[in-house]
C-alpha positions as CSV (number, residue, x, y, z in Angstrom):
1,X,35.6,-57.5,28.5
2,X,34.1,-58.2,31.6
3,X,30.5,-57.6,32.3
4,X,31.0,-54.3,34.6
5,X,33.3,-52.8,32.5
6,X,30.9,-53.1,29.7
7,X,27.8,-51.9,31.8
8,X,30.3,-48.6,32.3
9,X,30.9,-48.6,29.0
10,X,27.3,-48.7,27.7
11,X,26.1,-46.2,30.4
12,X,28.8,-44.0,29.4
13,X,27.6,-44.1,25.5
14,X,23.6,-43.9,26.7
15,X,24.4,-40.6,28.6
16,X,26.6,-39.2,25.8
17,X,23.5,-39.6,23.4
18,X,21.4,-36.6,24.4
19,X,25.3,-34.6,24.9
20,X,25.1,-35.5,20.9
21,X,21.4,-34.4,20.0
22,X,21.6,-31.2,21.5
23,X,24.7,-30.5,20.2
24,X,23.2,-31.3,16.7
25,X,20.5,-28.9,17.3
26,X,22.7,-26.1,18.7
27,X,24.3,-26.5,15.6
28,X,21.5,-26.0,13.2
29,X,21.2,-22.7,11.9
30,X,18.2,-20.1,11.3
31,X,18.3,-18.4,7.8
32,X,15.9,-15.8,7.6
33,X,15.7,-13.3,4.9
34,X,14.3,-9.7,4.9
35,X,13.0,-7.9,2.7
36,X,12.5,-4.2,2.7
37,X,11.4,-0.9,0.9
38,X,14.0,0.9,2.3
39,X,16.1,-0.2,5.5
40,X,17.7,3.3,5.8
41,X,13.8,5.0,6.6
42,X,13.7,2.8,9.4
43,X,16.3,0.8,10.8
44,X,15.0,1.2,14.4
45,X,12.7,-1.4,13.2
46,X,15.3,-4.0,12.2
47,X,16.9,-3.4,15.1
48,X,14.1,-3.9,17.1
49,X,13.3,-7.1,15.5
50,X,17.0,-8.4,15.4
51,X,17.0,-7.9,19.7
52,X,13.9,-9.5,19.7
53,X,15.3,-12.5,18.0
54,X,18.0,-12.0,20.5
55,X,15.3,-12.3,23.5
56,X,14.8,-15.9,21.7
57,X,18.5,-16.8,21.7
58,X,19.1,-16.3,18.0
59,X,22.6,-15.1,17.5
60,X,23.6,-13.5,14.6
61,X,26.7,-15.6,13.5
62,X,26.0,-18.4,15.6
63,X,22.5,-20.0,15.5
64,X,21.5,-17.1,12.9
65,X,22.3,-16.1,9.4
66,X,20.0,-13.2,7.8
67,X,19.7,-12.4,4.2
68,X,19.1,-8.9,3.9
69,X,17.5,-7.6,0.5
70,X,17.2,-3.7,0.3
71,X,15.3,-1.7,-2.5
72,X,16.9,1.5,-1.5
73,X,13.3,3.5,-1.8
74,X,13.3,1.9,-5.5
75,X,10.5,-0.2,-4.8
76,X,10.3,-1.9,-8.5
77,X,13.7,-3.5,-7.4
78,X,11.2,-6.0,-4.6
79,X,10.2,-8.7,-6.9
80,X,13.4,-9.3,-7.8
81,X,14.9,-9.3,-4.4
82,X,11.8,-10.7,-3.4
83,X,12.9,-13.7,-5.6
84,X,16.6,-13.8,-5.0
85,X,15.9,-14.7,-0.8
86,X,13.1,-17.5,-3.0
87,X,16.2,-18.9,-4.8
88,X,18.8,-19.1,-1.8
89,X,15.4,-20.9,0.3
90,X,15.5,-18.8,3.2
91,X,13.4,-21.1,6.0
92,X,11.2,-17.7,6.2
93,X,10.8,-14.1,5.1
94,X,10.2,-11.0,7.4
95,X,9.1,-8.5,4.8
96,X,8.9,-5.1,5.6
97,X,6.5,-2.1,4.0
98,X,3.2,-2.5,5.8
99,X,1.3,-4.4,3.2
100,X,3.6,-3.8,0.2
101,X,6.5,-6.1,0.9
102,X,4.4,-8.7,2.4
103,X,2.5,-8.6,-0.9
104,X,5.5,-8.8,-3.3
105,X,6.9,-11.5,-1.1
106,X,3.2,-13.3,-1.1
107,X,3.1,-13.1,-5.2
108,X,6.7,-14.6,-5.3
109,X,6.2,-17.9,-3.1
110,X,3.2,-19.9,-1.9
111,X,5.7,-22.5,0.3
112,X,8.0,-20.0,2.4
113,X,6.6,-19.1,5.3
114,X,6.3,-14.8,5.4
115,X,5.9,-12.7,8.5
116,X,5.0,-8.9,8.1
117,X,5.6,-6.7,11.5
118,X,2.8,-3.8,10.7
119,X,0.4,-4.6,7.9
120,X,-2.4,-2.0,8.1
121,X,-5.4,-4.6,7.0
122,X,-4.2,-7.8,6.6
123,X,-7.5,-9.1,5.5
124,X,-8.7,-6.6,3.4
125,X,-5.0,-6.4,1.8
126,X,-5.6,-9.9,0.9
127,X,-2.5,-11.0,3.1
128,X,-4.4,-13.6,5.3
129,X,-8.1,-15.1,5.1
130,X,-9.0,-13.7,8.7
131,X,-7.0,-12.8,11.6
132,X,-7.9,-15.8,13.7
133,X,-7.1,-18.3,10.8
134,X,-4.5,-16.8,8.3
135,X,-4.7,-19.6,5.7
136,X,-1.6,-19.6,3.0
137,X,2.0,-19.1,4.0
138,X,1.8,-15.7,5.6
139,X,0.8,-14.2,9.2
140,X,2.3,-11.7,11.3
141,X,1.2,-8.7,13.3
142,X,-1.8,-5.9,12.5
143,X,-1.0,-2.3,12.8
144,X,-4.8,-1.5,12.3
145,X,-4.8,1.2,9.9
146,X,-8.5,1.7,8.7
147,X,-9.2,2.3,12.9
148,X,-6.7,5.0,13.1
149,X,-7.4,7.3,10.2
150,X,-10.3,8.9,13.0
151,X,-8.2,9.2,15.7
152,X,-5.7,11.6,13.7
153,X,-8.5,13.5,12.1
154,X,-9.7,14.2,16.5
155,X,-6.0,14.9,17.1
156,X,-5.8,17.4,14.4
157,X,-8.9,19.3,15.2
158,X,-7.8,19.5,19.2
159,X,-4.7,20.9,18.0
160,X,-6.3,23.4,15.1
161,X,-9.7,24.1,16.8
162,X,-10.8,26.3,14.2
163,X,-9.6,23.7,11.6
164,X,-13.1,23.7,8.9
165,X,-11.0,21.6,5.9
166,X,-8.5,18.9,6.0
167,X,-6.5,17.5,3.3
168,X,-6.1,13.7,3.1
169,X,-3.2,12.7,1.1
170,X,-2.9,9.3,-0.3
171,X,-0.8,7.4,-2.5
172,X,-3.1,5.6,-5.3
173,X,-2.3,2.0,-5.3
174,X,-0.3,1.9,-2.1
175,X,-3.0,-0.5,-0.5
176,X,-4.9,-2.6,-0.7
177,X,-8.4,-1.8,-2.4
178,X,-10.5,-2.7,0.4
179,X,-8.3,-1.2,2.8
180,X,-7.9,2.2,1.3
181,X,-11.6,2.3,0.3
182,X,-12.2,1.5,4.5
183,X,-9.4,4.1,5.4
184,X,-11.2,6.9,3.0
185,X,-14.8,6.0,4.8
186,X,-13.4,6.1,8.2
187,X,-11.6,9.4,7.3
188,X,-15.4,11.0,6.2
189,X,-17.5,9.4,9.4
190,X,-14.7,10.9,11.4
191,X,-15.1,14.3,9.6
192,X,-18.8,14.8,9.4
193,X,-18.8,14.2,13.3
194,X,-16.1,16.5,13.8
195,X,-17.4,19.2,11.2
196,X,-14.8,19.6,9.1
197,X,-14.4,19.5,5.3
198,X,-12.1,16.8,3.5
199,X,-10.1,17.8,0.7
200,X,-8.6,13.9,-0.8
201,X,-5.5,14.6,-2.9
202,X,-3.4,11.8,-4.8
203,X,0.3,11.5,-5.4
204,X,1.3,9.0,-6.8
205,X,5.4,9.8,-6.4
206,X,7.6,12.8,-5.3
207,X,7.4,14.3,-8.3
208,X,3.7,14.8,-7.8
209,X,4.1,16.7,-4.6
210,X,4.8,20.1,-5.0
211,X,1.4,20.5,-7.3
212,X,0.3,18.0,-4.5
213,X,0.3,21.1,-2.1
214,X,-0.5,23.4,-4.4
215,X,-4.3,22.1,-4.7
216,X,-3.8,22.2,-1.1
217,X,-3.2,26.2,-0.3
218,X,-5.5,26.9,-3.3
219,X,-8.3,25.1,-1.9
220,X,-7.8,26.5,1.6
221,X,-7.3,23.4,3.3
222,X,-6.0,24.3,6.9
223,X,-4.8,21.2,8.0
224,X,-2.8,17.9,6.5
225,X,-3.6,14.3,7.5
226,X,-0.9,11.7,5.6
227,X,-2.6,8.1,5.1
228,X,0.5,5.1,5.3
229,X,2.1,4.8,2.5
230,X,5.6,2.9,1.9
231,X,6.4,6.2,-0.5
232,X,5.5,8.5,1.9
233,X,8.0,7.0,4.9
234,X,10.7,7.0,1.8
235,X,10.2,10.4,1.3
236,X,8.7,11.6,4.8
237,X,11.4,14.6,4.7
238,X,10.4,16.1,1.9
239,X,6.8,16.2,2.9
240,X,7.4,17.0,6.1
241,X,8.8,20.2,4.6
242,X,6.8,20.9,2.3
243,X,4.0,20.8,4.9
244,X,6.2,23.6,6.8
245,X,7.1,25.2,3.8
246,X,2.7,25.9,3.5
247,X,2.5,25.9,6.8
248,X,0.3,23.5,7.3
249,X,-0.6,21.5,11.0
250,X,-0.3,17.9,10.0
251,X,-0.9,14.1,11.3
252,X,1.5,11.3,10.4
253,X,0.9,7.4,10.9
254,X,4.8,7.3,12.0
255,X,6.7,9.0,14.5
256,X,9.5,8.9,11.8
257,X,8.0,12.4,10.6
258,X,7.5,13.9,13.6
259,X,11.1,13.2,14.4
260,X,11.8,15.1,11.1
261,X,10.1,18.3,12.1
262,X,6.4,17.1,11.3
263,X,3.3,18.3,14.2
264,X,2.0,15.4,15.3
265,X,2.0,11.2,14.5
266,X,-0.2,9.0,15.8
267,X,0.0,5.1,15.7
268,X,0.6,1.5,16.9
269,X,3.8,1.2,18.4
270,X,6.2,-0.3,15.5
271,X,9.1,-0.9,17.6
272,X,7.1,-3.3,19.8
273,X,5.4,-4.6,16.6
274,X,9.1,-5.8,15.4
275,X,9.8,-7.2,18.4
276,X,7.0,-9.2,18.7
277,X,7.6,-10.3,15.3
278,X,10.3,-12.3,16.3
279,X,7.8,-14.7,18.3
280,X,6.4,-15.7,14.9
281,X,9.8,-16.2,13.2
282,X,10.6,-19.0,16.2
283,X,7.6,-19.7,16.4
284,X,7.5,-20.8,12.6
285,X,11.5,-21.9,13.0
286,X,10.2,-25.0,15.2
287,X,7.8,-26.5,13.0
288,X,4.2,-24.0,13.6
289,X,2.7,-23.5,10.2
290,X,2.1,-19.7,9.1
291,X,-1.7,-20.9,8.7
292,X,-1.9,-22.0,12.4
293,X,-0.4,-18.6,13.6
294,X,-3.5,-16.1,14.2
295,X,-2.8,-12.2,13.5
296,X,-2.0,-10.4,16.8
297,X,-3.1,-6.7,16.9
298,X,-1.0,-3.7,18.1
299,X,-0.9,-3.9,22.0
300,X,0.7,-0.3,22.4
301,X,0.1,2.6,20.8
302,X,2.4,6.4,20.7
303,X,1.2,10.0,20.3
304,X,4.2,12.0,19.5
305,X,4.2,15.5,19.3
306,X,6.8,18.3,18.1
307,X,6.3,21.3,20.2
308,X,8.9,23.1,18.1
309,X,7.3,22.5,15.2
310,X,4.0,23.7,17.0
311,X,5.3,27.1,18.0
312,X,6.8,27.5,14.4
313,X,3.2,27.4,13.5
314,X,1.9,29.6,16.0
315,X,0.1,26.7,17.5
316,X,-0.1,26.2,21.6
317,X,-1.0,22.4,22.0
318,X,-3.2,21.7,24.4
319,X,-3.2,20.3,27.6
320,X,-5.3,17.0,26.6
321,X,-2.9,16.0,23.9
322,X,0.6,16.9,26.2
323,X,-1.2,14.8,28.7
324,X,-1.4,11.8,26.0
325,X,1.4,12.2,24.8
326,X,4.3,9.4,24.9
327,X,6.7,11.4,23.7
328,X,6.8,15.2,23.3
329,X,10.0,16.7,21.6
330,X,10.9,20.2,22.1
């Protein structure tokens, strides 16, 4: 061979090496599994975190393989799917639920990476060490929970001005101790300033929540503020009628409600938490440890209001809390 020809040759193979590595990464492909209460309650979220993985070039079927794992509202069925997605070694979780499946998913592995989308607390959960340094196997995105609870509280009393009692219904168990304990202390600062009376009433499942109500009316409570609950979003229909049925004003954490007929929700923006979940899952894909990934906090926030559910009460909502209002369904 002469010595050009083999110089042609050689250059030819050099420039064919990077053709070859970047073919070989193309061709690896992202398994990610999720796990969730109850995809049906929400899948606005999936998709919002499926086109934000989309944003990133992930491609379902081409760079992109998800394992889904669905309790189906059964949520004693998430350990075990919570351990199937362990056993077929997912390269990380997304786990739905606020803090639930993050916490199912955190008791089942201490190597896979986790990302949770809307966690209420994460530190007082017991999901991460601190926001700025995680620690562990699992980060993700704050929905601020304990901060909120005051905010509905003012929201309710603009919208029932002669509001004196509130109920505050909560789920035993459904957080974290030191978040729910925050969440029930910012719920009574928020009351004493506004002057109103808080009634707290536990239920624990549906089957609790028509004597739920029950203490309500009898106790003369005007107004209904829901804390988050996994249970509650399962089953946001029924109380969002049952709250009509005793026609009672109330505030949800999730628009999901309101878009059933509730009054009023009031939150971080969980569609743009999903989406911005997806950063993490890349983020985690090319090599960045969970531990190294600080908690990002809620950037957007949405009041949505039901006017039709406000004139079935005999409510006029007022001009301060149209004006605020991202979304106002009539």
């Amino acid at each position: 061979m002469r010595r050009r020809e083999f110089i042609v040759l050689l250059g030819g193979t050099a420039a064919a090496w990077p053709l070859a590595a970047e073919a070989q990464q193309a061709a690896k492909v992202a398994r990610i599994g999720y796990l969730s209460p109850n995809l049906a309650a929400s899948p606005h979220l999936r998709d919002a975190f499926l086109q934000g993985l989309r944003d990133l070039g992930y491609v379902e079927g081409q760079n992109l393989v998800i394992e889904y794992r669905d309790a189906e509202g059964e949520l004693e069925r998430l350990p075990a799917l919570a351990a199937e997605l362990i056993a077929l070694k997912v390269d990380v979780i997304l786990a739905e639920g606020g803090t639930l499946g993050p916490r199912v998913a955190m008791r089942a592995t201490k190597t896979i990476p986790i990302v949770f989308a809307a966690a209420g607390d994460p530190v007082g959960s017991g999901l991460v060490t601190s926001l700025a340094r995680p620690g562990g196997n699992v980060t993700g995105l704050s929905s601020l929970g304990p901060e909120l609870v005051g905010k509905r509280l003012e929201l309710l009393k603009q919208a029932v001005p002669g509001v004196d009692r509130v109920a505050v219904l909560r789920q035993p168990g459904a957080l974290g101790e030191r978040t729910a304990k925050d969440m029930l202390t910012g719920a009574d600062v928020a009351a004493r300033a506004l002057g109103v009376q808080l009634q707290f009433v536990e239920a624990r499942g549906p089957a609790e929540f028509a004597r739920a109500f029950s203490d309500m009316t009898g106790a003369r409570t005007g107004a209904l503020t829901v804390l988050p609950s996994a249970m509650f979003l399962r089953e946001h229909r029924r109380l969002v009628d049952l709250a009509a049925k005793h026609r009672l004003p109330a505030v949800y954490p999730q628009r999901e409600f309101v878009d059933a007929g509730g009054l009023m929700s009031y939150g971080a923006n969980q569609v743009d938490l999903f989406r911005r979940a997806a950063t993490y899952v890349d983020k985690i894909l090319k090599g960045t440890k969970p531990a190294d990934l600080p908690v990002e906090q809620p950037t957007k926030f949405e009041l949505v209001v039901n006017l039709k559910t406000a004139k079935a009460l005999g409510l006029t909502m007022p001009d301060s809390i149209l004006a605020r209002a991202d979304e106002v369904i009539e």
